[in-house]
C-alpha positions in Angstrom: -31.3 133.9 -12.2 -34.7 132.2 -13.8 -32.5 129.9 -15.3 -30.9 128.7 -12.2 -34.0 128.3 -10.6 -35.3 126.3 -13.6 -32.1 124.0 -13.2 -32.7 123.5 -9.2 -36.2 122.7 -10.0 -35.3 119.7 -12.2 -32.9 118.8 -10.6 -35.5 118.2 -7.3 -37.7 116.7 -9.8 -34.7 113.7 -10.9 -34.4 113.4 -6.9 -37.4 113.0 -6.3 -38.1 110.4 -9.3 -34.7 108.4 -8.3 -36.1 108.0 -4.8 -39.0 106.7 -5.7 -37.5 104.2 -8.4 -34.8 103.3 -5.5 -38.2 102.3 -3.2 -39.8 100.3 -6.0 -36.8 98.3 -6.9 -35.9 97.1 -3.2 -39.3 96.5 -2.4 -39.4 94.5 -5.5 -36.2 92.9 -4.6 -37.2 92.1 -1.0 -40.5 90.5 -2.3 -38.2 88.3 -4.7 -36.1 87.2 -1.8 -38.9 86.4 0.9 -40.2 84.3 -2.4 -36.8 82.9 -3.1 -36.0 81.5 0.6 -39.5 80.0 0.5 -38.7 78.0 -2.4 -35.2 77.2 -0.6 -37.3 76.0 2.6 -39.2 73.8 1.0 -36.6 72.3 -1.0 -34.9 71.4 2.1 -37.8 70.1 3.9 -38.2 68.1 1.0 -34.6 66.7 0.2 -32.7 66.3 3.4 -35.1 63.3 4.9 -34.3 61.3 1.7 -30.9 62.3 2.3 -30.9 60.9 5.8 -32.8 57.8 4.9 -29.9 56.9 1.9 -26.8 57.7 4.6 -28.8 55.2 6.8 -29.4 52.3 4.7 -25.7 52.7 3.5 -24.4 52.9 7.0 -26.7 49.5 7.4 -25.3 48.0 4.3 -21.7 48.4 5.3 -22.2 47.2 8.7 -24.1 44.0 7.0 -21.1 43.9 5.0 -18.5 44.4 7.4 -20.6 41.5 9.5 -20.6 39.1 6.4 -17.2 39.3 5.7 -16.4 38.7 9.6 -18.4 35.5 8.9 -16.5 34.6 5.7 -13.1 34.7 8.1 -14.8 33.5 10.8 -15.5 30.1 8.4 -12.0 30.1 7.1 -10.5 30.1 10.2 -13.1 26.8 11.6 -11.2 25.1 8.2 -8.1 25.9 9.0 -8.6 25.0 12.9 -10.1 22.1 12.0 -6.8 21.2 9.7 -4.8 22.0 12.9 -6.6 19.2 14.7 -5.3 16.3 12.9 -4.4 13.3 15.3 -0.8 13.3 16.3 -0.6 9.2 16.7 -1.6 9.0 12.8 1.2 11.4 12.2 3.8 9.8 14.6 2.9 6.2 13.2 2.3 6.5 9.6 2.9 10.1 8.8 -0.4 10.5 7.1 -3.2 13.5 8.2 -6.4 13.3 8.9 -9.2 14.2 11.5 -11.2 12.5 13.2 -14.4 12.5 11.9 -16.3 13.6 15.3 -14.1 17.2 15.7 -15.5 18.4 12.1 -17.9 20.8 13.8 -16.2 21.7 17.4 -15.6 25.1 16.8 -19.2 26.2 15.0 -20.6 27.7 18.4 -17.5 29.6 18.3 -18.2 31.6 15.1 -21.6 32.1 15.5 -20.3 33.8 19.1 -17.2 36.3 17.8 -17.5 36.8 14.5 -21.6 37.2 13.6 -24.6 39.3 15.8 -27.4 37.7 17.4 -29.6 39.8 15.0 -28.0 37.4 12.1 -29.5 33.7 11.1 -26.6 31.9 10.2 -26.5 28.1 9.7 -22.9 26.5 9.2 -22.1 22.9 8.3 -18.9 21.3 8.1 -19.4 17.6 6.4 -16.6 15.2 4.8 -15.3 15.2 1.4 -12.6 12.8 1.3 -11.4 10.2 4.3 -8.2 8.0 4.1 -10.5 5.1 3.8 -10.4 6.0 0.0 -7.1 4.7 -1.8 -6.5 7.2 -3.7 -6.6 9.8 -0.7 -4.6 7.0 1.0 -1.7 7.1 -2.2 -1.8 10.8 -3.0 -0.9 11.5 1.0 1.6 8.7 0.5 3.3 10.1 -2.3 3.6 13.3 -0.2 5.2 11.7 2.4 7.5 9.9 0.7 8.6 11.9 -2.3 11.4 13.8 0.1 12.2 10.6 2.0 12.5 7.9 -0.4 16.7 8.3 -1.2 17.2 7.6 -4.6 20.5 5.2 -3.9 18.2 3.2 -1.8 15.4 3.0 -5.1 18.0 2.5 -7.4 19.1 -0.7 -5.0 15.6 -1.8 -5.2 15.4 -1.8 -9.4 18.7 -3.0 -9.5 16.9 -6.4 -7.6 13.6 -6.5 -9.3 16.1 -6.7 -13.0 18.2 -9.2 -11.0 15.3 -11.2 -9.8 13.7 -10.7 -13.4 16.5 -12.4 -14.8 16.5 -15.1 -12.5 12.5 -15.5 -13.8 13.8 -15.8 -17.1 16.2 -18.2 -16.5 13.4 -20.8 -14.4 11.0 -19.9 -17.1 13.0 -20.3 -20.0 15.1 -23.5 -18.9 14.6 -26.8 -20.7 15.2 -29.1 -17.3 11.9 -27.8 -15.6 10.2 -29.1 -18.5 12.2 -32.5 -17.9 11.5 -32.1 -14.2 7.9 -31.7 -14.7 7.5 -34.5 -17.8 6.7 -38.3 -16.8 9.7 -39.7 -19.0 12.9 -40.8 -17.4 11.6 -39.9 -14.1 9.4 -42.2 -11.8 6.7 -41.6 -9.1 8.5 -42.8 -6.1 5.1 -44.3 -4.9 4.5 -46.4 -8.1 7.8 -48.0 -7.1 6.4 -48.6 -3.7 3.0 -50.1 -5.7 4.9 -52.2 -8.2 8.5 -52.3 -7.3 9.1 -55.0 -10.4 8.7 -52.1 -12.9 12.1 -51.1 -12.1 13.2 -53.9 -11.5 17.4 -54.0 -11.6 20.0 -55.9 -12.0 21.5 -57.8 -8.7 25.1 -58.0 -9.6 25.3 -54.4 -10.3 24.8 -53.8 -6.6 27.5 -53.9 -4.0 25.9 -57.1 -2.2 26.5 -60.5 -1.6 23.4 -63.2 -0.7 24.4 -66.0 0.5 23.2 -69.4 -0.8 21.4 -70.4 1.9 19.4 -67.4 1.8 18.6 -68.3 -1.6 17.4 -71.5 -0.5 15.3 -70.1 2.1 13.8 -67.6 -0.2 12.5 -69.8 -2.8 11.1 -71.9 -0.3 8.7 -69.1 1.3 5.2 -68.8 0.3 3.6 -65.1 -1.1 2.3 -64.1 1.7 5.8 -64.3 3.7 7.2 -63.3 0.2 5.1 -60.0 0.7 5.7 -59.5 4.2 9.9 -59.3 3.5 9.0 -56.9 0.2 7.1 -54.9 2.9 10.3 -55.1 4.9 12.5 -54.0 2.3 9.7 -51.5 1.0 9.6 -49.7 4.5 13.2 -47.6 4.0 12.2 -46.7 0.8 8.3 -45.6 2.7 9.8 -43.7 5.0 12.7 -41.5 2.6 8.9 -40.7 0.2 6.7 -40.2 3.9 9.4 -37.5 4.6 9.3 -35.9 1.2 5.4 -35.9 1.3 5.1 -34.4 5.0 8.2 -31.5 3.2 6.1 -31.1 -0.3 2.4 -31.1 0.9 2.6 -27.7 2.7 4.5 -25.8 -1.0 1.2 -27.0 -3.1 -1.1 -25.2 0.2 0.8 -22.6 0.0 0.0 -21.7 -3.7 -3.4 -22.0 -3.2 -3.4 -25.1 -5.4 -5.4 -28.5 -4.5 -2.8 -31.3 -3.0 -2.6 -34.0 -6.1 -2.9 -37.7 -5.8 1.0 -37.9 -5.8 2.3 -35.2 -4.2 5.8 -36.3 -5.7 5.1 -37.5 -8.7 6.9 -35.4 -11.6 4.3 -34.1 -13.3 2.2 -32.8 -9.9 5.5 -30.6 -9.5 4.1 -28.5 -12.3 1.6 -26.6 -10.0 5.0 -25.3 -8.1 6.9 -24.5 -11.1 3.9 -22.5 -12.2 3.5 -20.8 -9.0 7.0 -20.0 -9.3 7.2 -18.3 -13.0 4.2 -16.3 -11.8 6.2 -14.8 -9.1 9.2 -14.3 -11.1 8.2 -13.7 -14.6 4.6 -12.4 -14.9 4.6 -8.9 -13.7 5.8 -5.5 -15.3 8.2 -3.0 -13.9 6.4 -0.5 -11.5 6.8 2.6 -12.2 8.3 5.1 -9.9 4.9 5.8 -7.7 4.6 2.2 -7.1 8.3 2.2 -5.7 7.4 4.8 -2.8 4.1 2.8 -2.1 6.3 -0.4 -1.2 8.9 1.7 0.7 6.7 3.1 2.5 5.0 -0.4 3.6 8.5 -1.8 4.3 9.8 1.5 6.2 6.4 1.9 8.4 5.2 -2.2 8.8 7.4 -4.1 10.2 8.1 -8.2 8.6 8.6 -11.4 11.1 12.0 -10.4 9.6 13.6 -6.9 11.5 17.5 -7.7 11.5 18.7 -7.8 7.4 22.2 -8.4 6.0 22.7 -6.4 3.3 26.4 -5.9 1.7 27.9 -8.3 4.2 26.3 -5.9 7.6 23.5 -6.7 9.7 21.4 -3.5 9.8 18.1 -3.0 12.2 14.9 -2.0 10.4 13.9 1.1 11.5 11.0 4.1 10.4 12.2 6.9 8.9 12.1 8.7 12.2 14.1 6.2 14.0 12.3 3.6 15.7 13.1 0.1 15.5 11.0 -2.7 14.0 11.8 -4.8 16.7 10.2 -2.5 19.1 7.5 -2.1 16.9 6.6 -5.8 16.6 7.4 -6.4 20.4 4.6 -3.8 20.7 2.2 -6.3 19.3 2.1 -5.2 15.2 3.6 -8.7 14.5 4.6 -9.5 10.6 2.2 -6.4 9.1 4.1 -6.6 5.8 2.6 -10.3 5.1 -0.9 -9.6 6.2 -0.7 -6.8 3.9 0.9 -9.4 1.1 -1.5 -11.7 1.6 -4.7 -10.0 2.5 -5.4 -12.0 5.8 -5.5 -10.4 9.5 -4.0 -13.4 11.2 0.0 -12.7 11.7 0.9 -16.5 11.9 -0.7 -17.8 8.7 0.7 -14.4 6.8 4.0 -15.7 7.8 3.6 -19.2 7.4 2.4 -18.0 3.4 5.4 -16.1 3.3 7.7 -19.0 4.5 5.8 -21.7 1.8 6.5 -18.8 -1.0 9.6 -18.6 -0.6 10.3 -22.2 -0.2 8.6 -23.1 -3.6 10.8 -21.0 -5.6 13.9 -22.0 -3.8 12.8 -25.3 -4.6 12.4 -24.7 -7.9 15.7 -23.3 -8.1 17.4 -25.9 -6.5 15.8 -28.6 -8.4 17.4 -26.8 -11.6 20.3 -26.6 -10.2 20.4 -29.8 -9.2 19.0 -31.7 -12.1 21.7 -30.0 -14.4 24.5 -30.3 -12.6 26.5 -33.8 -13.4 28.6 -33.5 -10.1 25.2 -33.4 -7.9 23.5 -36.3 -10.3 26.4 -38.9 -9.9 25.9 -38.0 -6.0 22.5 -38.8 -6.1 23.2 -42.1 -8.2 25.4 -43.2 -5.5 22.9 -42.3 -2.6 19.9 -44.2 -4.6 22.6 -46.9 -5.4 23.3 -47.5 -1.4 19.4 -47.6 -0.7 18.8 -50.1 -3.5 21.5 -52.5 -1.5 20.0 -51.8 1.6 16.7 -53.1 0.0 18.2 -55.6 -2.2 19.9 -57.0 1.4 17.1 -56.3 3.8 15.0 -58.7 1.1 17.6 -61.6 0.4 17.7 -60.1 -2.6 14.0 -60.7 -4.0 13.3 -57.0 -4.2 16.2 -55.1 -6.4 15.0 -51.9 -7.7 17.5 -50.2 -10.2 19.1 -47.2 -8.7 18.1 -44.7 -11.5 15.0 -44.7 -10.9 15.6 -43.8 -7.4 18.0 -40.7 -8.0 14.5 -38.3 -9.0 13.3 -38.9 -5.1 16.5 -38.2 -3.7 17.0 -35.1 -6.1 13.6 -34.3 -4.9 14.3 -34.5 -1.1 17.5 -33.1 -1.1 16.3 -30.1 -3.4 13.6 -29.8 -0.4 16.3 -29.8 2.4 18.0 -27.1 0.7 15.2 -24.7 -0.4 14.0 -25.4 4.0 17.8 -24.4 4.5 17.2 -21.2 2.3 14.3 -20.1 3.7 15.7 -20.9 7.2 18.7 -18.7 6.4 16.7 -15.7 5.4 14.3 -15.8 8.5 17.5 -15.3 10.5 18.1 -11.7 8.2 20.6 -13.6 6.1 21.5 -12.9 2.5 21.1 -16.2 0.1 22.5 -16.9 -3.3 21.0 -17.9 -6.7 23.7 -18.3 -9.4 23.1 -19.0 -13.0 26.7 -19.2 -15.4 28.8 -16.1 -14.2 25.8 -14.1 -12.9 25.3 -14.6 -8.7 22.2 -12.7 -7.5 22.0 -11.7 -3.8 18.5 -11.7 -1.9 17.4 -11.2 1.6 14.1 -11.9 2.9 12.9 -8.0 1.9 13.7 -8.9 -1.5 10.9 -11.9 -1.9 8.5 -9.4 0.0 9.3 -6.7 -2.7 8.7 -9.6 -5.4 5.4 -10.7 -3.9 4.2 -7.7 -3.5 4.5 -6.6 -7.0 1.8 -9.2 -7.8 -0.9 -7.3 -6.0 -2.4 -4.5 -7.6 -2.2 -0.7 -6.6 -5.4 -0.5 -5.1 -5.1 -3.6 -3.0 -2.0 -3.2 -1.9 -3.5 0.4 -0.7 -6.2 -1.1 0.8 -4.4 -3.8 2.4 -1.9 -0.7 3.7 -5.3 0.7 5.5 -6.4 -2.3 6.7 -3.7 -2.9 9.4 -3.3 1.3 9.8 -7.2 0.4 11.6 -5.8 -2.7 13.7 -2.8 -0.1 15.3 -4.9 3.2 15.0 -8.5 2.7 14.8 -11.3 5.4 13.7 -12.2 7.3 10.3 -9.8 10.3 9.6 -11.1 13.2 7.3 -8.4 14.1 4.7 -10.6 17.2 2.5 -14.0 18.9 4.3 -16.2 21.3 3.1 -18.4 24.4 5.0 -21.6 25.2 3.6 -22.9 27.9 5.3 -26.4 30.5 5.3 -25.8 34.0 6.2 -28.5 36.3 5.6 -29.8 36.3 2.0 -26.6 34.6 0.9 -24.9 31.2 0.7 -21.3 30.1 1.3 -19.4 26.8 -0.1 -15.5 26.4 1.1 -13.2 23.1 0.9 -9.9 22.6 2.4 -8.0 19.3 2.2 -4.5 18.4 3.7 -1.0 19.2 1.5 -3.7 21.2 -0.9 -6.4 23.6 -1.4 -9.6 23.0 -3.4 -10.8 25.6 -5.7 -13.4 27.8 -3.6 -16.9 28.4 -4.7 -19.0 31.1 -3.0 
């Protein structure tokens, strides 16, 4: 019984003690807590306005970047509308691109309106990096243009004619009888016979004419000065057959850009047309391909005083590649572009009159060739010069006789003339002529001299030239490559765009 009073009693006691430990610890625990969540409050009160700040200035950031790159679209799209405003009579005419120079900036209000905030400073500038004016802007966009549109039947044509008219080069270069034609031996100066017809003097009974005694009387009775007037007489058929040749010649020598000589016909003055000739014919190289599309493209877009050509035996009209006629084109008032080009002038009649005097001289060269080695042509001649040498012989009762050889060089000479005027003549009309050398017959038309001449002019000037009368149909700087600069913010911005290509970007 005592010792289940003793076990109550400490078991009260361990109650008790456990109580009291279970009030400590809480308390102790609930003192830790409140200490805790004070630490926790400040914490928060400490981080969560740095946290706010950082979510803020990235929310700003984005929207500065969302606004920059709007800007950045907003430029690229100015280039490209700017591209899209290229002027539609360039491209109808000459199917080249370019802008007009003053609608480089017409759409810079617009960007600043949709694509950045008033709150932004922007400053966009569009200026020119390359304008057609330059040649080679002016050949690259050529090159474009004709690379799918020159056929390559139609360039094989055209090299198959520059060998052809190479060889003919050769052949006038190379042939002994220009050197004849152009030496003084065996060949007289028509108007030396004129000044001293005694030094050809020939032989009376070798001429088919009869003087009669009487008149043989009267003429050694005259005196010198009536003596003089009957040579003058005589003289005057002879004047007028070298008057004609002069007034036929004069204009070839102007036309090379050589000075008229003393005597226009003499042999040796016919030198300055030969080498006018060889430097048509036989100084120049073989253009390359590029070169090729460059002169197609002048003779497909510029019309010539010729538009009607007779090529294979049919009269075709010239026409651009997209169909309209040359005709219409020069009737519209570009009259004989291809020459002014040729010839670097802007006056359409003296380009064609050049053009006409080219073509004569080497046809006259040719021709007197031709004529000088063919023995058929020569005993012609002799028997032409022999009739004129009776006509004087009679006209003077037989005191002026001038042997008939010496008259065949001026009638090889005009009749060389009348057939190189014939030629020309022939081509004007959009005819084919012929130059034949042994077995090999060469066919030109008037295109073909225009593809010769223009091989003489370099690249660059036959470009420029090309631009030149581009201005007299459409006038105005065109803008082929632009670039933007551009401020936005704390940052700068560089972009190019040019026509057929893109330019590396820089930012």
């Amino acid at each position: 019984m005592i010792k289940q009073c003793r076990w109550i009693i400490v078991n009260l006691h361990i109650a008790k003690w456990l109580k009291y430990f279970n009030r400590k610890w809480l308390k102790v625990t609930k003192n830790k807590l409140r200490a805790e969540e004070a630490s926790s409050s400040l914490f928060f009160l400490i981080l969560l306005p740095i946290t706010v700040i950082i979510l803020f200035l990235t929310f700003e950031n984005a929207q500065l970047r969302r606004a920059e790159l709007d800007f950045v679209r907003g430029c690229e799209n100015s280039l490209d509308l700017t591209l899209a405003d290229y002027d539609r009579q360039l491209w109808h005419e000459f199917g080249l691109w370019g802008v007009e120079s003053n609608l480089l900036n017409q759409h810079k209000n617009e960007i600043e309106q949709n694509f950045v905030s008033d709150k932004h400073n922007v400053n966009i500038e569009i200026s020119t990096l390359h304008s057609l004016d330059e040649t080679d802007q002016l050949r690259k966009q050529i090159l474009r243009h004709m690379s799918v549109r020159t056929p390559f039947l139609l360039t094989k044509e055209i090299i198959n004619r520059i060998t052809d008219v190479s060889f003919l080069g050769e052949q006038l270069n190379n042939n002994p009888v220009l050197k004849t034609i152009t030496s003084k031996n065996d060949l007289v100066d028509p108007e030396s016979i004129l000044n001293n017809p005694d030094s050809v003097q020939g032989d009376l009974e070798d001429l088919d004419v009869e003087i009669k005694q009487e008149d043989q009387d009267k003429l050694s009775e005259m005196s010198n000065t009536e003596l003089n007037a009957l040579s003058e007489a005589a003289l005057e058929i002879l004047a007028d057959l070298t008057e004609e040749a002069k007034a036929m010649i004069i204009p070839m020598y102007e036309s090379t850009g050589n000075h008229v000589p003393t005597n226009p016909l003499a042999p040796s003055s016919l030198q300055n047309i030969a080498n006018f000739s060889d430097q048509f014919l036989f100084n120049y190289d073989i253009p390359v391909f590029s070169r090729l599309q460059i002169q197609e493209y002048m003779f497909n877009y510029y019309p010539m005083q010729v538009t009607e050509l007779k090529v294979s035996g049919n009269k075709t009209q010239l026409q651009t590649p997209d169909g309209r006629l040359h005709s219409d084109l020069q009737a519209a008032g570009r009259k004989n572009e291809v020459e002014q080009i040729i010839y670097n002038t802007e006056n359409p009649d003296s380009a064609a009159t050049k053009a006409k005097w080219s073509i004569r001289g080497i046809c006259l060269t040719y021709h007197l060739i031709d004529n000088f080695t063919n023995a058929e042509k020569q005993f012609h001649y002799l028997l032409q010069a022999t009739g004129i040498s009776t006509a004087i012989a009679a006209v003077s009762l037989g005191h002026v006789v001038i042997d008939p050889q010496s008259l065949t060089y001026l009638i090889t000479l005009i009749d060389s003339l009348s057939q190189a005027f014939a030629d020309c003549n022939q081509l004007l009309a959009g005819e084919e002529i012929y130059f034949v050398f042994g077995n090999v017959e060469i066919e030109l038309n008037y295109r073909d001299f225009m593809r010769v001449f223009a091989l003489l002019k370099k690249e660059d000037n036959l470009l420029a030239g090309i631009n030149n009368m581009r201005k007299k149909t459409i006038a105005g700087s065109f803008i082929t490559a632009i670039e933007l600069n551009a401020d936005f913010h704390n940052s700068s911005l560089q972009l190019s765009r040019e026509f057929s290509d893109y330019i590396s970007e820089q930012q």
